[in-house]
PyMOL Python script that loads the backbone (N, CA, C, O; Angstrom):
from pymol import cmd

cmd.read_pdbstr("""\
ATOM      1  N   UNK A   1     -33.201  24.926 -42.704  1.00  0.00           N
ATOM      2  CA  UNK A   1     -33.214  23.545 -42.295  1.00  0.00           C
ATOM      3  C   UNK A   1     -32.808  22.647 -43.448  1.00  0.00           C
ATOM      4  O   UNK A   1     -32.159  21.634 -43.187  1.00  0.00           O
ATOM      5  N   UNK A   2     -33.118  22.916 -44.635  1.00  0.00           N
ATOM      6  CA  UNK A   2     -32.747  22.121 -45.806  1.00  0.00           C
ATOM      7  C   UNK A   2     -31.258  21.970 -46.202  1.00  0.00           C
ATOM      8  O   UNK A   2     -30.660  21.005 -46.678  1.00  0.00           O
ATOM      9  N   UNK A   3     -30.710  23.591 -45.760  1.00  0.00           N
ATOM     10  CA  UNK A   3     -29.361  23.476 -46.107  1.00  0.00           C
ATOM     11  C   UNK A   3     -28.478  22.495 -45.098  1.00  0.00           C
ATOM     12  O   UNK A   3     -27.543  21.787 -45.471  1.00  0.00           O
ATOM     13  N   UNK A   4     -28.964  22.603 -43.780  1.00  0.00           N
ATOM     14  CA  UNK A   4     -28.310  21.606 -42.708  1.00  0.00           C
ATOM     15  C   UNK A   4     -28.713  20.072 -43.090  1.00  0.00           C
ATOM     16  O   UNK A   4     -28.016  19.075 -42.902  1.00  0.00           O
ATOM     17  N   UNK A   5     -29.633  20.116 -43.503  1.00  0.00           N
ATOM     18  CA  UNK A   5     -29.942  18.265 -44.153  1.00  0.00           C
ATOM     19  C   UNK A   5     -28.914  17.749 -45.456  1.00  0.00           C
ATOM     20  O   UNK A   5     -28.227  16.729 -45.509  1.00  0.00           O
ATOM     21  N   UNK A   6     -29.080  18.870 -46.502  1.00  0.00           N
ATOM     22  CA  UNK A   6     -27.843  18.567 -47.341  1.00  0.00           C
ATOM     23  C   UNK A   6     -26.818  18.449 -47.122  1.00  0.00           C
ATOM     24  O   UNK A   6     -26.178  17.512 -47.599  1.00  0.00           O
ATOM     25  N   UNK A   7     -26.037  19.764 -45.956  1.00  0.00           N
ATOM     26  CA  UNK A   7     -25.070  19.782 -45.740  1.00  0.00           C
ATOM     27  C   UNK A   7     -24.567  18.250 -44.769  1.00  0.00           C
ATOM     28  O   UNK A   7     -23.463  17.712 -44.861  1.00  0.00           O
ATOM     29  N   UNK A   8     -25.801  17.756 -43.807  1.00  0.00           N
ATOM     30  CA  UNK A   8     -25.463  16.442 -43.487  1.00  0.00           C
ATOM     31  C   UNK A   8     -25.249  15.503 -44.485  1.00  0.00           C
ATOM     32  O   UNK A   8     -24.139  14.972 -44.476  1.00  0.00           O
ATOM     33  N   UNK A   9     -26.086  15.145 -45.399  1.00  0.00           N
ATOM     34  CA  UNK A   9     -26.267  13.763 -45.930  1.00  0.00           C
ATOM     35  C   UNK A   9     -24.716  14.159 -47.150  1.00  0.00           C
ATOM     36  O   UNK A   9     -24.223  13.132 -47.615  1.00  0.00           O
ATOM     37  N   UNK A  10     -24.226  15.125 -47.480  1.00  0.00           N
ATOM     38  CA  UNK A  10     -22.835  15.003 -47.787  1.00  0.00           C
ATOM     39  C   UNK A  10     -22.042  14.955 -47.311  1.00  0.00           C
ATOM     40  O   UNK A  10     -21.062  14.669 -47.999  1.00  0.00           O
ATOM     41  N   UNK A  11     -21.796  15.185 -45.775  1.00  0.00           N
ATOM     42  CA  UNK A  11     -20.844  14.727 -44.898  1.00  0.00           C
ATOM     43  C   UNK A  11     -20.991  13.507 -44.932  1.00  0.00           C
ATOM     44  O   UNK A  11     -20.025  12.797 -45.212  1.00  0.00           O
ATOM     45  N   UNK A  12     -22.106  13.016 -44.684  1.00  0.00           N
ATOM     46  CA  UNK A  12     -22.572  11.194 -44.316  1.00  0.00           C
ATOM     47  C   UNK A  12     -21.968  10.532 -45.538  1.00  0.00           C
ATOM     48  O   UNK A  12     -21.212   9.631 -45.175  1.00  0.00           O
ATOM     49  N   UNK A  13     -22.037  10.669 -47.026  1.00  0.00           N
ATOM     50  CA  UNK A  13     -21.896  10.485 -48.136  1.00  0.00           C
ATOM     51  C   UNK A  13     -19.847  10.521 -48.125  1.00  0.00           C
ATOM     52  O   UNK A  13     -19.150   9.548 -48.415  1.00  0.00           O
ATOM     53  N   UNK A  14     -19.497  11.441 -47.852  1.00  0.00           N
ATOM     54  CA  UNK A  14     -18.052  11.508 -47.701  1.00  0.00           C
ATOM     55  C   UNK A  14     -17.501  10.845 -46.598  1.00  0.00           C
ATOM     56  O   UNK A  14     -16.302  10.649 -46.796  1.00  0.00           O
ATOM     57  N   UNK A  15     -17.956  10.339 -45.314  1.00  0.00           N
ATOM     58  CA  UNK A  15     -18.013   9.721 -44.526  1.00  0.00           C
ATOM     59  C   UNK A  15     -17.733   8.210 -44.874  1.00  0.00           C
ATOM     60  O   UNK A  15     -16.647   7.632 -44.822  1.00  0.00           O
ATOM     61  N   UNK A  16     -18.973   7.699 -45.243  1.00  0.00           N
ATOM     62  CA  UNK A  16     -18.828   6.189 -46.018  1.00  0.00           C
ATOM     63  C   UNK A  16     -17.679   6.083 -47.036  1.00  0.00           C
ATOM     64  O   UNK A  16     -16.734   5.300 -46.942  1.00  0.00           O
ATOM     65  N   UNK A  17     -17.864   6.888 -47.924  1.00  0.00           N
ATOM     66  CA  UNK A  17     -16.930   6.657 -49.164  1.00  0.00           C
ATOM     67  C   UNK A  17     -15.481   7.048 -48.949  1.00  0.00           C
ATOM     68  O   UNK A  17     -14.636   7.180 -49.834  1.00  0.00           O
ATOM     69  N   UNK A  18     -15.236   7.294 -47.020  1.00  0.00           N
ATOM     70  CA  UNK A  18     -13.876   7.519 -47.323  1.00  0.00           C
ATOM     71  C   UNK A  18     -13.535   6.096 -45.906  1.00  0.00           C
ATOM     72  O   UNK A  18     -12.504   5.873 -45.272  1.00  0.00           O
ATOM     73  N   UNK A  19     -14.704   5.502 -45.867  1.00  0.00           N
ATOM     74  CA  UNK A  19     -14.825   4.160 -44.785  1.00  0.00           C
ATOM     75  C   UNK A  19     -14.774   2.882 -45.961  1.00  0.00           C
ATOM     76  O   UNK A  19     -14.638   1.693 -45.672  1.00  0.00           O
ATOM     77  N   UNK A  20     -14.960   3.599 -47.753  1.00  0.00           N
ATOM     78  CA  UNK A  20     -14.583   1.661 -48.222  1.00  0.00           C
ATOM     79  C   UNK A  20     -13.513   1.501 -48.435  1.00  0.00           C
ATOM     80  O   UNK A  20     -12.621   2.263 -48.809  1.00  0.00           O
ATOM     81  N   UNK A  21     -13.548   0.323 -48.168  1.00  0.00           N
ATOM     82  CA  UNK A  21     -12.603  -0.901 -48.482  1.00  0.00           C
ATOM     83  C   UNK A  21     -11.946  -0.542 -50.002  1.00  0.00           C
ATOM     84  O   UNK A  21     -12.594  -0.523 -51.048  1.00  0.00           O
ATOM     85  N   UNK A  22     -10.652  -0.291 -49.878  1.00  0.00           N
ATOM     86  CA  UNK A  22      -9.769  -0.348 -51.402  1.00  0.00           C
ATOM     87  C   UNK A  22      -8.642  -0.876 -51.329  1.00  0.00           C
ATOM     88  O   UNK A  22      -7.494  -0.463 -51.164  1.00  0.00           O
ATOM     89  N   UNK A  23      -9.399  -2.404 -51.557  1.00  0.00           N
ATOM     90  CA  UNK A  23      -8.556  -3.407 -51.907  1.00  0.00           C
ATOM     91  C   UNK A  23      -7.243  -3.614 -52.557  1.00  0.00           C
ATOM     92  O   UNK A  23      -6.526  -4.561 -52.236  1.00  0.00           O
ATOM     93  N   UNK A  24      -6.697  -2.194 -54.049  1.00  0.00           N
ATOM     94  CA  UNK A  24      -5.729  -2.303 -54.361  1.00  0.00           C
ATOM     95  C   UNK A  24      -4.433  -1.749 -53.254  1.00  0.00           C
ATOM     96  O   UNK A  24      -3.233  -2.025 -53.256  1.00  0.00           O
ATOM     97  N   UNK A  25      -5.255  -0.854 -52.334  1.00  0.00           N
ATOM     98  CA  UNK A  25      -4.045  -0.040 -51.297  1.00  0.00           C
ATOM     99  C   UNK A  25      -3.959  -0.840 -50.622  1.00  0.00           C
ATOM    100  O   UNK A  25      -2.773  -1.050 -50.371  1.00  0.00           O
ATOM    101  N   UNK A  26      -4.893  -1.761 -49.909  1.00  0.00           N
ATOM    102  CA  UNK A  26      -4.623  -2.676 -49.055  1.00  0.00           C
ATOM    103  C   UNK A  26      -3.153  -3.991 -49.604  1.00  0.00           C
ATOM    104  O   UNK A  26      -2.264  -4.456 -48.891  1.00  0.00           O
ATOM    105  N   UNK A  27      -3.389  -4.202 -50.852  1.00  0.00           N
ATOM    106  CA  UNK A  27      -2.895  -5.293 -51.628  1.00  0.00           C
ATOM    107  C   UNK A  27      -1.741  -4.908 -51.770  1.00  0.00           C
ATOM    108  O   UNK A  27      -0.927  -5.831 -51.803  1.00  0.00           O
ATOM    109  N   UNK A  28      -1.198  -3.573 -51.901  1.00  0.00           N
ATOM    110  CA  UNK A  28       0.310  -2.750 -52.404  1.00  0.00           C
ATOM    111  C   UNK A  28       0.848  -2.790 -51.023  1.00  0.00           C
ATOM    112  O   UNK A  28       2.059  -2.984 -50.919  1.00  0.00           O
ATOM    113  N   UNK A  29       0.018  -2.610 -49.754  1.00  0.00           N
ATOM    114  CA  UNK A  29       0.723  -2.922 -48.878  1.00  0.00           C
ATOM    115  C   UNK A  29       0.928  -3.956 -47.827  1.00  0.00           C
ATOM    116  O   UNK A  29       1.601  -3.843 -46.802  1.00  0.00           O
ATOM    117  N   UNK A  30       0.080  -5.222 -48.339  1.00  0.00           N
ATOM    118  CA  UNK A  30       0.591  -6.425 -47.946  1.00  0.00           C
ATOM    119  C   UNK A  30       1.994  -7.196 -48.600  1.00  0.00           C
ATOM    120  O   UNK A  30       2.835  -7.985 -48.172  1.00  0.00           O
ATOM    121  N   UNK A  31       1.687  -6.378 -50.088  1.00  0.00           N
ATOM    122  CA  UNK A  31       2.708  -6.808 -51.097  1.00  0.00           C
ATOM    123  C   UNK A  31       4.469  -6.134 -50.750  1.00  0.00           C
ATOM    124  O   UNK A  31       5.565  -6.623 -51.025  1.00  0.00           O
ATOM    125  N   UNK A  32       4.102  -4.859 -50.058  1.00  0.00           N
ATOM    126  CA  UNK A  32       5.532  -4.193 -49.476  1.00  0.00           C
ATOM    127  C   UNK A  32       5.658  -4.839 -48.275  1.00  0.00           C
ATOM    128  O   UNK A  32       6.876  -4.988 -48.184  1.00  0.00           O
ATOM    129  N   UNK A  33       5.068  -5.402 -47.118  1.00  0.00           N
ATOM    130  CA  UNK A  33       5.265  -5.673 -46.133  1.00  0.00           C
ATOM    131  C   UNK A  33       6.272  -7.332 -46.499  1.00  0.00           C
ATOM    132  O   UNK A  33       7.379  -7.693 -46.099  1.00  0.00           O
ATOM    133  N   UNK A  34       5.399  -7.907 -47.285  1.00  0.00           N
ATOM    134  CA  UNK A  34       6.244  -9.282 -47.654  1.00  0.00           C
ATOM    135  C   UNK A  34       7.524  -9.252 -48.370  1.00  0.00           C
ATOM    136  O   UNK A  34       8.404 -10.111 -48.320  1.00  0.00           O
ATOM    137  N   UNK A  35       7.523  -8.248 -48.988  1.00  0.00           N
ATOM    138  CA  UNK A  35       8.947  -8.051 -49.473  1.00  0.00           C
ATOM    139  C   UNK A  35       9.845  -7.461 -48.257  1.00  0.00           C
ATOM    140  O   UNK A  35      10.962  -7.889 -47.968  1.00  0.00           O
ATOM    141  N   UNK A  36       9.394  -6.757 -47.816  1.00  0.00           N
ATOM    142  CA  UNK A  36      10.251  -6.206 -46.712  1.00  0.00           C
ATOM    143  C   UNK A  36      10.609  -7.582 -45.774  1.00  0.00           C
ATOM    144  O   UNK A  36      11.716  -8.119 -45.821  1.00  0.00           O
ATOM    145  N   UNK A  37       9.663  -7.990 -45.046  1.00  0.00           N
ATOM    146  CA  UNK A  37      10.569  -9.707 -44.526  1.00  0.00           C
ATOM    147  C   UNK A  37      11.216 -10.642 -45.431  1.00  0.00           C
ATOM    148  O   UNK A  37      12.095 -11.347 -44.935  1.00  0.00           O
ATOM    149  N   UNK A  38      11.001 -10.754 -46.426  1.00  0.00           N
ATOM    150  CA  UNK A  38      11.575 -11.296 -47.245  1.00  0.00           C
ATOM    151  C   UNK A  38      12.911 -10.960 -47.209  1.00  0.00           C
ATOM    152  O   UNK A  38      13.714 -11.727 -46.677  1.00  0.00           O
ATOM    153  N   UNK A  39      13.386  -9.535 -47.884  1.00  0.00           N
ATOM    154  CA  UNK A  39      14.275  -8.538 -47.500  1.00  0.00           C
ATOM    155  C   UNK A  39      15.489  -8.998 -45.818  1.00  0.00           C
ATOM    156  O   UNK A  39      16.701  -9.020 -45.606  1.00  0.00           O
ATOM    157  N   UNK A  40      14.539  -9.212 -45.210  1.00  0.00           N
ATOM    158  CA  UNK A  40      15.506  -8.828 -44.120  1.00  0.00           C
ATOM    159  C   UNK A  40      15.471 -10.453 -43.609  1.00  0.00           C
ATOM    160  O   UNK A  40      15.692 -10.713 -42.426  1.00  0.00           O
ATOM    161  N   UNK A  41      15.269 -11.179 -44.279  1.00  0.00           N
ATOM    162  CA  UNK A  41      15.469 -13.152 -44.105  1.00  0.00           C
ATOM    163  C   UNK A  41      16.639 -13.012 -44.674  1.00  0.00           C
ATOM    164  O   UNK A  41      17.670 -12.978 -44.003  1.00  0.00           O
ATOM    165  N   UNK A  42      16.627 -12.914 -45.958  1.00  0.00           N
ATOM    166  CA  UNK A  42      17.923 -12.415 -47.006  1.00  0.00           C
ATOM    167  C   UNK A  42      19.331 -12.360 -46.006  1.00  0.00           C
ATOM    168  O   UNK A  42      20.163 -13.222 -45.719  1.00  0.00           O
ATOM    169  N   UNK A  43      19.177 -10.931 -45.628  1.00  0.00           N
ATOM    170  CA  UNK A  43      19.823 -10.627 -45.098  1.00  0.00           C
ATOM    171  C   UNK A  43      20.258 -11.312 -44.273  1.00  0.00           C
ATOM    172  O   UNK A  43      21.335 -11.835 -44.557  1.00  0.00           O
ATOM    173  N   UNK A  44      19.830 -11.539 -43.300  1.00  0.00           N
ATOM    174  CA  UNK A  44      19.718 -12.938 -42.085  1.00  0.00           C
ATOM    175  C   UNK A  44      20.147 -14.039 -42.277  1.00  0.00           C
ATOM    176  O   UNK A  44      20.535 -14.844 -41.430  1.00  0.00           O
ATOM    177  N   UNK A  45      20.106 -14.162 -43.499  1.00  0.00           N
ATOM    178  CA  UNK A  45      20.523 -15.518 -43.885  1.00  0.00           C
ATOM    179  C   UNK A  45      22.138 -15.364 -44.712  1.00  0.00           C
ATOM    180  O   UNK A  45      22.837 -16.375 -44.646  1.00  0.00           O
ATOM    181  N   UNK A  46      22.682 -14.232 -45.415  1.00  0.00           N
ATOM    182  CA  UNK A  46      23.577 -13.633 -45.713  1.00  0.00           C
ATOM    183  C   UNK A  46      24.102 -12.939 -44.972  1.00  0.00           C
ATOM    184  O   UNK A  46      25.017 -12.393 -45.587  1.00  0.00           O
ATOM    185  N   UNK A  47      24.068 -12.556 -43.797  1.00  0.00           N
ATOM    186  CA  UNK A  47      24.538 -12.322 -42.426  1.00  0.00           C
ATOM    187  C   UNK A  47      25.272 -13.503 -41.856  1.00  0.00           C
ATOM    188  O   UNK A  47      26.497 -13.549 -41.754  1.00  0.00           O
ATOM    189  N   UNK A  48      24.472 -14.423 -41.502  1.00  0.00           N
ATOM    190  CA  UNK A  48      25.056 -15.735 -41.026  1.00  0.00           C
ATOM    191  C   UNK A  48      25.881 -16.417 -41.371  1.00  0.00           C
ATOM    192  O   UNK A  48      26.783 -16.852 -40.655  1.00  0.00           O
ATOM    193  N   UNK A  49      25.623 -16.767 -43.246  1.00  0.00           N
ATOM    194  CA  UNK A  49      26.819 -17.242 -44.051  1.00  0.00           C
ATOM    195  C   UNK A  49      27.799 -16.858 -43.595  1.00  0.00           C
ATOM    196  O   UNK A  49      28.519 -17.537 -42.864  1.00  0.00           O
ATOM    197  N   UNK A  50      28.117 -15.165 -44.093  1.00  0.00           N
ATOM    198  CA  UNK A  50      29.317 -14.575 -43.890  1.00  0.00           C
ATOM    199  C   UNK A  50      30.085 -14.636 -42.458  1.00  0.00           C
ATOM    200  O   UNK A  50      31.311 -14.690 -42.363  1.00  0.00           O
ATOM    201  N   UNK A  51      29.072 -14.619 -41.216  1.00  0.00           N
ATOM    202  CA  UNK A  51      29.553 -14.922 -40.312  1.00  0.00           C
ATOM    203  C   UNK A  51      30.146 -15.981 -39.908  1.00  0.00           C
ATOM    204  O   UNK A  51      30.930 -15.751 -38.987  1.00  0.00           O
ATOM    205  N   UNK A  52      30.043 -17.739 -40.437  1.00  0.00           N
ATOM    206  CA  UNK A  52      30.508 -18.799 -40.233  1.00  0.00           C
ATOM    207  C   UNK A  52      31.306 -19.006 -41.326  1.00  0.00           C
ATOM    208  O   UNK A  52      31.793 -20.130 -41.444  1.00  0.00           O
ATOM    209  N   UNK A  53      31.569 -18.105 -42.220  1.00  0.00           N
ATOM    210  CA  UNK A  53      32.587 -18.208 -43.254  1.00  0.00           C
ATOM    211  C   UNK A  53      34.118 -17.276 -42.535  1.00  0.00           C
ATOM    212  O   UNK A  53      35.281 -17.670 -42.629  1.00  0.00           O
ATOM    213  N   UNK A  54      33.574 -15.800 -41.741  1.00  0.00           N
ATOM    214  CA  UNK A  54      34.643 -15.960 -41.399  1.00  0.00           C
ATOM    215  C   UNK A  54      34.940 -16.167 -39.795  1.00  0.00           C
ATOM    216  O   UNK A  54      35.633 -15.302 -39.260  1.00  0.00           O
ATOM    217  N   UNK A  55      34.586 -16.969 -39.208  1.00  0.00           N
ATOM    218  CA  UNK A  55      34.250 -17.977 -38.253  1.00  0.00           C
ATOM    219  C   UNK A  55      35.837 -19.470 -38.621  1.00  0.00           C
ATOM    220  O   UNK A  55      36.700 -20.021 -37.938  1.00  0.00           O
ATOM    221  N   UNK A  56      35.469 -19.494 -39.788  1.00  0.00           N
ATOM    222  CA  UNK A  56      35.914 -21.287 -40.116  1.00  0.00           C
ATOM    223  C   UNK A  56      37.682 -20.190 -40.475  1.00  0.00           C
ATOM    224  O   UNK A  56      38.788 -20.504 -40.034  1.00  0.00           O
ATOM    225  N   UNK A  57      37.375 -18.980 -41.344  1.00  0.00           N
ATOM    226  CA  UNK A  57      38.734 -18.460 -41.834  1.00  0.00           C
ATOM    227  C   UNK A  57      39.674 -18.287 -40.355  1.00  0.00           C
ATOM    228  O   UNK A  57      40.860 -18.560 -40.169  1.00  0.00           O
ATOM    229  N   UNK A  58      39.043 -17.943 -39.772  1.00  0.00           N
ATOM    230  CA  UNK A  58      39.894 -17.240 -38.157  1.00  0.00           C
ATOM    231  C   UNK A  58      39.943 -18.538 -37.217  1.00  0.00           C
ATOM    232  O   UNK A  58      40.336 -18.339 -36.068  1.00  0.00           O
ATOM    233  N   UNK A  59      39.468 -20.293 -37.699  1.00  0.00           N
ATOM    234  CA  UNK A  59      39.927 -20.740 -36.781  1.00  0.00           C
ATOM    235  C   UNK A  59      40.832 -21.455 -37.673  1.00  0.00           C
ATOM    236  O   UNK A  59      41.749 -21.913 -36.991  1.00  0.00           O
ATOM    237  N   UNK A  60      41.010 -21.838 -39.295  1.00  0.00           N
ATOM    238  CA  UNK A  60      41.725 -22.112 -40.029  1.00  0.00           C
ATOM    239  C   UNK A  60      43.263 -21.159 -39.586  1.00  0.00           C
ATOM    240  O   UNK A  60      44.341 -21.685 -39.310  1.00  0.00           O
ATOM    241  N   UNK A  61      43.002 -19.782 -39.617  1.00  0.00           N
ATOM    242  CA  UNK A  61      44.384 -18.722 -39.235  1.00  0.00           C
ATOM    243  C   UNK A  61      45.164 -19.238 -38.165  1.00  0.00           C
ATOM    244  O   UNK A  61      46.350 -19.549 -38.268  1.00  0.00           O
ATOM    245  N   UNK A  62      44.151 -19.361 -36.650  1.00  0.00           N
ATOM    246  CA  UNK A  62      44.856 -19.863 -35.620  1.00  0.00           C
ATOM    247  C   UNK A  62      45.428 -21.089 -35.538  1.00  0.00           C
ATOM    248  O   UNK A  62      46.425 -21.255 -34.834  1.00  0.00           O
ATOM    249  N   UNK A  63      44.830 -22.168 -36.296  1.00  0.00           N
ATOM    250  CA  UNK A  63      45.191 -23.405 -36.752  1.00  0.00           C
ATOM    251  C   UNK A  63      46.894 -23.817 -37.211  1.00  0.00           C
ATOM    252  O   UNK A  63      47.712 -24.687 -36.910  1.00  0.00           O
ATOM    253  N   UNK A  64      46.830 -22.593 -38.134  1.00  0.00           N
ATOM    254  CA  UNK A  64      48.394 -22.649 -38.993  1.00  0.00           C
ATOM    255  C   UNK A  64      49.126 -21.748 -38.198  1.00  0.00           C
ATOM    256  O   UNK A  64      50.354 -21.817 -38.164  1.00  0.00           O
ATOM    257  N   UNK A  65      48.267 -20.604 -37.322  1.00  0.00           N
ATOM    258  CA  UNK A  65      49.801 -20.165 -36.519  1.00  0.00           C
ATOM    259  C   UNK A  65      50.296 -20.998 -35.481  1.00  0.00           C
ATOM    260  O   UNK A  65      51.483 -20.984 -35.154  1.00  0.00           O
ATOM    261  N   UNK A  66      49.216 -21.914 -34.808  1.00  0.00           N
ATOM    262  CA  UNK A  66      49.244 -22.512 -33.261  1.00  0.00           C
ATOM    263  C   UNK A  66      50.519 -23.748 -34.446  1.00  0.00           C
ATOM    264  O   UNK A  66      51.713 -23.624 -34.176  1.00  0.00           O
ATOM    265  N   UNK A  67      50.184 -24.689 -35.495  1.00  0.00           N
ATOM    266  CA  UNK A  67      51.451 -25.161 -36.192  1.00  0.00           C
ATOM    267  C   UNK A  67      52.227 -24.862 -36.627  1.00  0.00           C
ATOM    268  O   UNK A  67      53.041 -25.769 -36.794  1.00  0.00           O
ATOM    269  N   UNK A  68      52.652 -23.509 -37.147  1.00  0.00           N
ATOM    270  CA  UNK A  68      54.096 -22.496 -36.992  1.00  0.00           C
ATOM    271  C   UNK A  68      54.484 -22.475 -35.919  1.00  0.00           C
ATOM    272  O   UNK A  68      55.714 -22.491 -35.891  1.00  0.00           O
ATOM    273  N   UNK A  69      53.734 -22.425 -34.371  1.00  0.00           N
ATOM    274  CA  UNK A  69      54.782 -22.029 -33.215  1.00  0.00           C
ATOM    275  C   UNK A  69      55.239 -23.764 -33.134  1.00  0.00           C
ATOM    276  O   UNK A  69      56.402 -24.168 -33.107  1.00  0.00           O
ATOM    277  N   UNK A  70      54.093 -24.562 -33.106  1.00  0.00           N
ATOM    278  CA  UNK A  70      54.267 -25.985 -32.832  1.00  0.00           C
ATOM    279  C   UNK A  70      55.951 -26.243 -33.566  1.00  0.00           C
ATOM    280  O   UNK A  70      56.903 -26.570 -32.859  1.00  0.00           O
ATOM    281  N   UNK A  71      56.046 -26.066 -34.792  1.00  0.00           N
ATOM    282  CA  UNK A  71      57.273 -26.092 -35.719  1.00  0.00           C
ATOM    283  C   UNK A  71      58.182 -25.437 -35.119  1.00  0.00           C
ATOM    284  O   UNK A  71      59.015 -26.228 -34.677  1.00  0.00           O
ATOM    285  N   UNK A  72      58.530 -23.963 -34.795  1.00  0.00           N
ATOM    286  CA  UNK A  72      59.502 -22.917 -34.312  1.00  0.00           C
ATOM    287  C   UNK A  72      59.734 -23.636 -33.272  1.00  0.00           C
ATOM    288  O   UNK A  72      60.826 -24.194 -33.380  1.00  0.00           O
ATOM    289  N   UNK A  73      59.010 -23.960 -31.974  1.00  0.00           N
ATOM    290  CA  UNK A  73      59.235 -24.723 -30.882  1.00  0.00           C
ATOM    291  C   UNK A  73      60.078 -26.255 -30.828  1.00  0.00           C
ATOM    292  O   UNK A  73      60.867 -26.574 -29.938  1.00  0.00           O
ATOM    293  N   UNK A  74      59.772 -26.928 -31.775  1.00  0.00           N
ATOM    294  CA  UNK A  74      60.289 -28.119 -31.956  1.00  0.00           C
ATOM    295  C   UNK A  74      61.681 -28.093 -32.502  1.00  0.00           C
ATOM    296  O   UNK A  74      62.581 -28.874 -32.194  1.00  0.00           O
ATOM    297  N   UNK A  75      61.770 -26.796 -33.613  1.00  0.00           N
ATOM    298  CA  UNK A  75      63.074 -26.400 -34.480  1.00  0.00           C
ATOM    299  C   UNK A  75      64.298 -25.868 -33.033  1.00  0.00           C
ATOM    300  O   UNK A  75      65.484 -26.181 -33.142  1.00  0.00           O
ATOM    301  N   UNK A  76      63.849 -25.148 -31.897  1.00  0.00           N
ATOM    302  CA  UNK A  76      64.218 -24.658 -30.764  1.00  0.00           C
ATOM    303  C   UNK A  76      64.836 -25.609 -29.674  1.00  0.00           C
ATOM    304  O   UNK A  76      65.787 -25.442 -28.909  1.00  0.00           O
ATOM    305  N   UNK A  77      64.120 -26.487 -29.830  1.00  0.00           N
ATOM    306  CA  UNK A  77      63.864 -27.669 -28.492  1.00  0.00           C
ATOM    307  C   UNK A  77      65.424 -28.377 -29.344  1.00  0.00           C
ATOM    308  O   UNK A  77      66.503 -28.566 -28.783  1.00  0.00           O
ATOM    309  N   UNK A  78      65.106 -28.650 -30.765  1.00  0.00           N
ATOM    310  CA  UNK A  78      66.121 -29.553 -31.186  1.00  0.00           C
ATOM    311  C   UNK A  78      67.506 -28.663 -31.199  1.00  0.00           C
ATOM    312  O   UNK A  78      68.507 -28.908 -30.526  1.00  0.00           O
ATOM    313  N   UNK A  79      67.376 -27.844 -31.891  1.00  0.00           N
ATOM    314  CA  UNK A  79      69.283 -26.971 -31.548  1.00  0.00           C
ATOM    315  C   UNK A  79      69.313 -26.939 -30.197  1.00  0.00           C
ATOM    316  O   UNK A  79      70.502 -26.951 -29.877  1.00  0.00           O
ATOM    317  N   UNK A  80      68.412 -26.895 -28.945  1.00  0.00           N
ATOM    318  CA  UNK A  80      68.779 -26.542 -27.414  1.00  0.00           C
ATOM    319  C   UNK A  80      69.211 -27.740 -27.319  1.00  0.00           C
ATOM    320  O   UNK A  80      70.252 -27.519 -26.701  1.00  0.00           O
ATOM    321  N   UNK A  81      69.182 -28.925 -27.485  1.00  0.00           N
ATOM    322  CA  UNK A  81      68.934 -29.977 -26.603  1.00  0.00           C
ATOM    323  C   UNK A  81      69.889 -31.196 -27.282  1.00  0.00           C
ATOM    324  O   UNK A  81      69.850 -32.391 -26.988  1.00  0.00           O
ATOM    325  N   UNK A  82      70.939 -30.399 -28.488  1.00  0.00           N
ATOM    326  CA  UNK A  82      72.157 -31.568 -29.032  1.00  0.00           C
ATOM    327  C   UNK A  82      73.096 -31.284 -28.398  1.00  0.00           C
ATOM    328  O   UNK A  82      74.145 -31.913 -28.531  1.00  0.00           O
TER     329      UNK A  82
END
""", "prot")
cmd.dss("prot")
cmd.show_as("cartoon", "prot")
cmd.util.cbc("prot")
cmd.orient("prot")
């Protein structure tokens, strides 16, 4: 009977002490979780740039071709039409 009482109250003993609170593991991984959103705002936000950067390039492109044809057309119209 003694050995089953010991053998409890060290289970009970390993029990608790593997139920505390350790604040530094907790802290390393609030500290990875915030970097990780942090991380992927970044991104999000360097995602977007790049996307309205080349957004403005591809309507700048169509811009100068739609005024190359505007030009070719007008250069066309005028030799057709002396």
């Amino acid at each position: 009977m003694k050995k089953i009482a010991i053998v409890t109250v060290a289970v009970l003993g390993l029990s608790l002490a593997a139920c505390n609170k350790n604040d530094a593991d907790n802290n390393a991984v609030n500290e990875t979780a915030v970097e990780n959103t942090a991380s992927a705002d970044i991104n999000a936000a360097d995602n977007s740039a790049v996307n309205a950067a080349d957004a403005a390039l591809n309507a700048t492109d169509n811009a100068v071709a739609n005024a190359g044809n505007a030009i070719d057309n007008a250069v066309d119209n005028a030799t057709t039409n002396q």
